[in-house]
N, C-alpha and C positions, 0 to 999 in steps of 0.2 A: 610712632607706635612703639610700646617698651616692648622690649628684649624677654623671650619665655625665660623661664629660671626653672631649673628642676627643683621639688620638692626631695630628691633623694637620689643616690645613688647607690648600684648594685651589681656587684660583682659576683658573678656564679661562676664558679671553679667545678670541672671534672679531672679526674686524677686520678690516672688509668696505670698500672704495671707500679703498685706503690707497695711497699714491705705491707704483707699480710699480716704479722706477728704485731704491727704496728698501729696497725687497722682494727687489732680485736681487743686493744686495750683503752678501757674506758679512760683511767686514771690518765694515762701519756698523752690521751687525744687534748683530755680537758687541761692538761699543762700546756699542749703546743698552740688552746685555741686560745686561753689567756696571753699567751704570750705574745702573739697574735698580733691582741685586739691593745695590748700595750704599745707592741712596737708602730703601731698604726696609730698612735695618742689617745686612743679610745677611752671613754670616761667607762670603768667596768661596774655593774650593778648587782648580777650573780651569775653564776652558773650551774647549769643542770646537764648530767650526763646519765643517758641510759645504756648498760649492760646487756645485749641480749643472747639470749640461751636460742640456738648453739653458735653463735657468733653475730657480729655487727655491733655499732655502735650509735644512740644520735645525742646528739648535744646541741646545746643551746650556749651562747656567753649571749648576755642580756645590758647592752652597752644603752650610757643617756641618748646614744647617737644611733639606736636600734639594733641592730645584734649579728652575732655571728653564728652560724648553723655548720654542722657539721653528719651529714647520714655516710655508715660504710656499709662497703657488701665486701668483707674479705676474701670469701671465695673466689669474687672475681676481683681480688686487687683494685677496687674501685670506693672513691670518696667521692661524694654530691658535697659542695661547699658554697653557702649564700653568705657575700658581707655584706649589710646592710647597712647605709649612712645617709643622716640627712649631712652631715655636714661636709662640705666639699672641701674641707682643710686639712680632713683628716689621712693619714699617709697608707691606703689600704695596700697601695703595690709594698711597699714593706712587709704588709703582713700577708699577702699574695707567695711574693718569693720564700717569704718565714715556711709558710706553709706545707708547698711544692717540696724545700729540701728535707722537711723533717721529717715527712711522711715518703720522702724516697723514691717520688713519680718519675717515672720515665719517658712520661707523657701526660701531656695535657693539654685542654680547653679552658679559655677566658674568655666571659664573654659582659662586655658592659651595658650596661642600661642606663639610663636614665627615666626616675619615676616620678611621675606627679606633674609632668610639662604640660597637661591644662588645667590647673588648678584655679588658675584666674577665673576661669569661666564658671566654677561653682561659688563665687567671690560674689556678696550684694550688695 
């Protein structure tokens, strides 16, 4: 019998007690999420960041290997962070720890998945 293989993997980041000032800048989130998605080999495609009135941020880096997400809530010192990879070569703990210290968490959750492990079975 072969071995399941995931079609993908995904890291979801919470990152609690992180610099608010930090949090509420469009421009610096979307340089920390490139930078990221480099130090992690990611093939980058584009990026989109949203500004919102009266705080928060969400972005997107839109990688060949699916993408990197970013939503904050500064008031509560809190960032939701999705890395998303099909490719399991790709070095996400890099951009993991990248993350965590630029954004200044005190704390955090990491939590891994693995997606798409019965793919075969939609397979004809």
């Amino acid at each position: 019998m072969e071995e399941s293989k995931a079609l993908g993997f995904h890291t979801i980041l919470d990152l609690y007690e992180c610099n608010k000032l930090m949090l509420n800048d469009a421009q610096s989130l979307e340089r920390i999420m490139l930078e990221a998605a480099e130090l992690a080999q990611a093939t980058i495609i584009k990026s989109h960041f949203h500004q919102f009135s009266p705080q928060g941020v969400s972005g997107s880096v839109i990688i060949s290997e699916s993408h990197f997400n970013i939503h904050t809530w500064p008031e509560f010192s809190y960032a939701a962070i999705d890395l998303f990879t099909c490719n399991s070569e790709m070095s996400s703990e890099l951009a993991v720890k990248f993350i965590v210290e630029k954004l200044e968490s005190k704390r955090h959750n990491i939590n891994l998945l693995q997606r798409g492990m019965d793919y075969r079975a939609f397979k004809k």
